[in-house]
C-alpha positions as CSV (number, residue, x, y, z in Angstrom):
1,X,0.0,0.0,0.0
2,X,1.2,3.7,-1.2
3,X,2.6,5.9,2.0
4,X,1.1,9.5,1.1
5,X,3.2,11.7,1.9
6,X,1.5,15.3,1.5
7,X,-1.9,13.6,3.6
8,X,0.6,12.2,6.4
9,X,1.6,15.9,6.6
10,X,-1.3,17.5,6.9
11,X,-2.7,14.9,9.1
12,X,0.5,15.3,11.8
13,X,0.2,19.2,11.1
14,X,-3.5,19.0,12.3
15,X,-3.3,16.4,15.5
16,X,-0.4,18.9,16.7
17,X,-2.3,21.4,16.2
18,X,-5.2,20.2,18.3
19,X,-2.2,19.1,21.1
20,X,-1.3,22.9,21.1
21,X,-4.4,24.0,21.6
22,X,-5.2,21.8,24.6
23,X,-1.9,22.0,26.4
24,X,-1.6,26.1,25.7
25,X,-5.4,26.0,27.6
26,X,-4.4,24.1,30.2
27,X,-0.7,25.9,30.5
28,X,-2.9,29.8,30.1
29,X,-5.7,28.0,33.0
30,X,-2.8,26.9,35.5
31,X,-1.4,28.1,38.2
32,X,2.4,29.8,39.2
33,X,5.1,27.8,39.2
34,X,5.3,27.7,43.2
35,X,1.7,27.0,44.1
36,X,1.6,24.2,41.8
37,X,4.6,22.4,43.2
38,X,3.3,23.2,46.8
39,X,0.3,21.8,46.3
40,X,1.5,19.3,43.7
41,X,-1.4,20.4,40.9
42,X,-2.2,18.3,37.7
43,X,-4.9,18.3,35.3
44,X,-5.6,15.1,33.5
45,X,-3.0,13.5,35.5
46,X,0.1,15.5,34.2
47,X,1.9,17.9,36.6
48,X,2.6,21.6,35.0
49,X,6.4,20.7,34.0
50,X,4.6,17.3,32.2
51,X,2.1,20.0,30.3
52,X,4.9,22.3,29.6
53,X,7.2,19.4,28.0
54,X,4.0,18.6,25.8
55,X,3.9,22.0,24.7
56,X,7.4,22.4,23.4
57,X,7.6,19.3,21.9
58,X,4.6,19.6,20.3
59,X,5.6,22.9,19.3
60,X,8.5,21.7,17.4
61,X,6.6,18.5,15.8
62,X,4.1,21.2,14.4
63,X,7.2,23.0,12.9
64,X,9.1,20.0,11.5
65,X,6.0,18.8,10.2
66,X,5.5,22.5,8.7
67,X,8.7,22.3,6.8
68,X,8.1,19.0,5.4
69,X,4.3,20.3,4.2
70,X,5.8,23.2,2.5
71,X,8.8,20.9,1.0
72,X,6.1,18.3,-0.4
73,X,3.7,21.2,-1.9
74,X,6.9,23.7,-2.8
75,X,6.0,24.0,-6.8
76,X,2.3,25.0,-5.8
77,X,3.3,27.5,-3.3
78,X,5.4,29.2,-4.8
79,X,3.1,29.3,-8.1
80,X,0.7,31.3,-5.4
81,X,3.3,33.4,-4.0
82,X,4.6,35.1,-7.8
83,X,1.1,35.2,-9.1
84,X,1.5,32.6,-11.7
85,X,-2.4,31.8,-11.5
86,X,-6.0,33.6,-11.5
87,X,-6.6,32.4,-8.0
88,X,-3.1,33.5,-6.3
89,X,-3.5,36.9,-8.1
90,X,-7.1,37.4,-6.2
91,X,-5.4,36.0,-3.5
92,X,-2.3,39.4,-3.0
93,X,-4.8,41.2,-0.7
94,X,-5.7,38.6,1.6
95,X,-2.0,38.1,1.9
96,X,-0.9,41.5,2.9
97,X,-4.4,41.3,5.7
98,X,-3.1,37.7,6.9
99,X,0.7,39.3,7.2
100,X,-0.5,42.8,8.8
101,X,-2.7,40.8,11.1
102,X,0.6,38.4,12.6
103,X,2.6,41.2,12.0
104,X,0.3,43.3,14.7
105,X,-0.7,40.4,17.0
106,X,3.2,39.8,17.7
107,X,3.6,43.9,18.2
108,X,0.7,44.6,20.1
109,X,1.6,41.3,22.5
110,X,4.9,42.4,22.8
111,X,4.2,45.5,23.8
112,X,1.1,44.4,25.9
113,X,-1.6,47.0,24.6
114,X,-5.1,46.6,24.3
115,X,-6.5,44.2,23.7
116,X,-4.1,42.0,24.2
117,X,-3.3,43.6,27.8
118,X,-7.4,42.4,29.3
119,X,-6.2,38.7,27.6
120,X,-3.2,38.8,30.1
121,X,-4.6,40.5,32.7
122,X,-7.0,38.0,32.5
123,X,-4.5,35.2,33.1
124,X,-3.3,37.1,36.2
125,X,-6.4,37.0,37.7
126,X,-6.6,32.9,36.8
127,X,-3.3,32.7,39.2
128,X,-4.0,35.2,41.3
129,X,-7.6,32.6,42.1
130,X,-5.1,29.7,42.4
131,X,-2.5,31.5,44.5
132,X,-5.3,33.1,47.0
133,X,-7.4,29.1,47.3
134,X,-4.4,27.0,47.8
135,X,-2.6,26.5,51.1
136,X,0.0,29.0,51.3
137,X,3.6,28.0,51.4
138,X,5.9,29.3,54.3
139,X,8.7,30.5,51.4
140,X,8.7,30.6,47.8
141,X,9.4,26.8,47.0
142,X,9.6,25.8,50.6
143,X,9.4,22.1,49.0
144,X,12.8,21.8,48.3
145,X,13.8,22.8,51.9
146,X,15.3,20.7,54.1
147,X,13.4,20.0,57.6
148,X,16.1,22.5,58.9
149,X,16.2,25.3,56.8
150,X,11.9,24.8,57.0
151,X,12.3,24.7,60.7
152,X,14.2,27.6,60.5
153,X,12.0,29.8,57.9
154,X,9.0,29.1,60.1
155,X,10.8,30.0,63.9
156,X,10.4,26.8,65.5
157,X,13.4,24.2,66.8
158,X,13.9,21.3,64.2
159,X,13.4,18.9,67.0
160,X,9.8,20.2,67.5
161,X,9.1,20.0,63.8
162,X,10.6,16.5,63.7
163,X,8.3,15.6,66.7
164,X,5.6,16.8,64.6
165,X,5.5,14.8,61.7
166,X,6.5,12.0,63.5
167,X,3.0,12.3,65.2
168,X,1.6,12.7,62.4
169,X,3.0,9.2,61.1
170,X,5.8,10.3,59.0
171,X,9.6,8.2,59.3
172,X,11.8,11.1,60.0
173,X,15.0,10.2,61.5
174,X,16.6,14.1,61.6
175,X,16.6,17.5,59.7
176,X,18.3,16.6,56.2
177,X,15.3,15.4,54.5
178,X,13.6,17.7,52.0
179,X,9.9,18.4,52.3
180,X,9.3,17.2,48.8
181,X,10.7,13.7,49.8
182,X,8.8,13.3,52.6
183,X,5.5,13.9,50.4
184,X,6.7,11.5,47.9
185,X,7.2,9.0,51.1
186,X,3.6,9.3,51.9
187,X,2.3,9.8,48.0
188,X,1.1,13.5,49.5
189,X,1.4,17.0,48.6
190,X,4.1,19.3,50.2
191,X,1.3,21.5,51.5
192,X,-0.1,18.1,53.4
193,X,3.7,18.1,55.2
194,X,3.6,21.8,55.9
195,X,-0.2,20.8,57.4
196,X,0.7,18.1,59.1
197,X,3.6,20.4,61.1
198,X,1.3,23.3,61.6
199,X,-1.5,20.8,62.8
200,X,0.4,21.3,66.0
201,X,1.4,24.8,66.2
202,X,-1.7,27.4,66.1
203,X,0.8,30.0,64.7
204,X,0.9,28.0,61.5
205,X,-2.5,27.4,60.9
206,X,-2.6,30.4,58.5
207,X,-4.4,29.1,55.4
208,X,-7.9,28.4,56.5
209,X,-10.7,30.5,54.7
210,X,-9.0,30.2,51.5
211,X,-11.5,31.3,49.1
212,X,-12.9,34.2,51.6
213,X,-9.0,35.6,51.2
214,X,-9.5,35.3,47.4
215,X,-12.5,37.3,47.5
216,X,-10.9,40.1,49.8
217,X,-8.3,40.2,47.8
218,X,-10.5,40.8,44.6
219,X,-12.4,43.4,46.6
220,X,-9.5,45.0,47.6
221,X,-8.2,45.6,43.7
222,X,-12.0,46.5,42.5
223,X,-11.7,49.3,45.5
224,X,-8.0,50.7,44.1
225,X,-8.5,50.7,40.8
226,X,-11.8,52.9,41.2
């Protein structure tokens, strides 16, 4: 049986295409870096470093597979690009629209004006709702800390924080462990860790009314920007 070349093409072109289109959602709908790896967020099962690595590589499938589309159908192209038939002639207007309107979308991102500014500012607010209703870390990526340096960040003696978890049923033998390891120990988020410590320790127990501090937050913005 005949391999067709040009319909293989257009056929990867279009299932990257549709792979783009659902990891850039997911990528534009998640949240910052540091919230998802303290609360270990995924969305169909793949962590945001997973979704990011789809991404990219499907980024450059849908570019190798681009070259290759333009190889196979070169002759026709380029009859369109110099004119050589009725239908590319008609076609010089649409051309200069389609190149002024990439042209434009890549200046007026770059340069974050309307309205591409409400489609980022619109993303912000999608982190700041993930950042405001999920348990807030002690540091910025306070799961790669050791039990010391956490100890240490959140003013209480690493023995005490040890004695914690330990409570809590966690194997901890002394402060070199990360906080990341001992959530993958227990198959747990680092937030759960960080919960489990401040379970004890009323000074920690920060994060309750999540959602009510998202909504304060929001209020707060609404009433500054009037």
């Amino acid at each position: 049986m005949k391999f067709h070349k040009r319909g293989f093409t257009s056929l990867l072109l279009f299932f990257g295409f549709c792979v783009l289109l659902v990891s850039g959602a997911v990528l534009f709908s998640s949240p910052k870096g540091r919230v998802a790896h303290w609360t270990d967020w995924t969305m169909l099962g793949l962590d945001k470093e997973r979704w990011e690595s789809v991404h990219v590589n499907a980024s450059i499938l849908v570019i190798v597979a681009s070259g290759f589309h333009l190889y196979f159908n070169w002759k026709p192209f380029w009859e369109y690009v110099k004119g050589k038939s009725r239908w590319a002639l008609n076609l010089k207007t649409e051309l200069a629209a389609a190149a002024l309107l990439a042209a434009g979308t890549v200046l007026g991102a770059a340069l974050v004006v309307p309205p591409f500014r409400s489609i980022m500012e619109f993303n912000t607010d999608i982190q700041s709702y993930w950042e405001w209703t999920s348990p807030r870390a002690p540091a910025p990526h306070a799961e790669e800390f050791r039990l010391t340096r956490l100890a240490k960040t959140i003013g209480l003696p690493v023995e005490k924080v040890i004695e914690a978890l330990r409570q809590e049923g966690y194997q901890v033998a002394d402060g070199s462990r990360t906080v990341r390891q001992l959530a993958e120990s227990r198959g747990v988020a680092p937030c759960d860790v960080f919960a489990a410590i401040a379970k004890h320790y009323r000074e920690l127990q920060k994060n309750g009314g999540k959602r009510g501090r998202y909504q304060k937050e929001k209020a707060k913005a609404a009433e500054a920007a009037k």
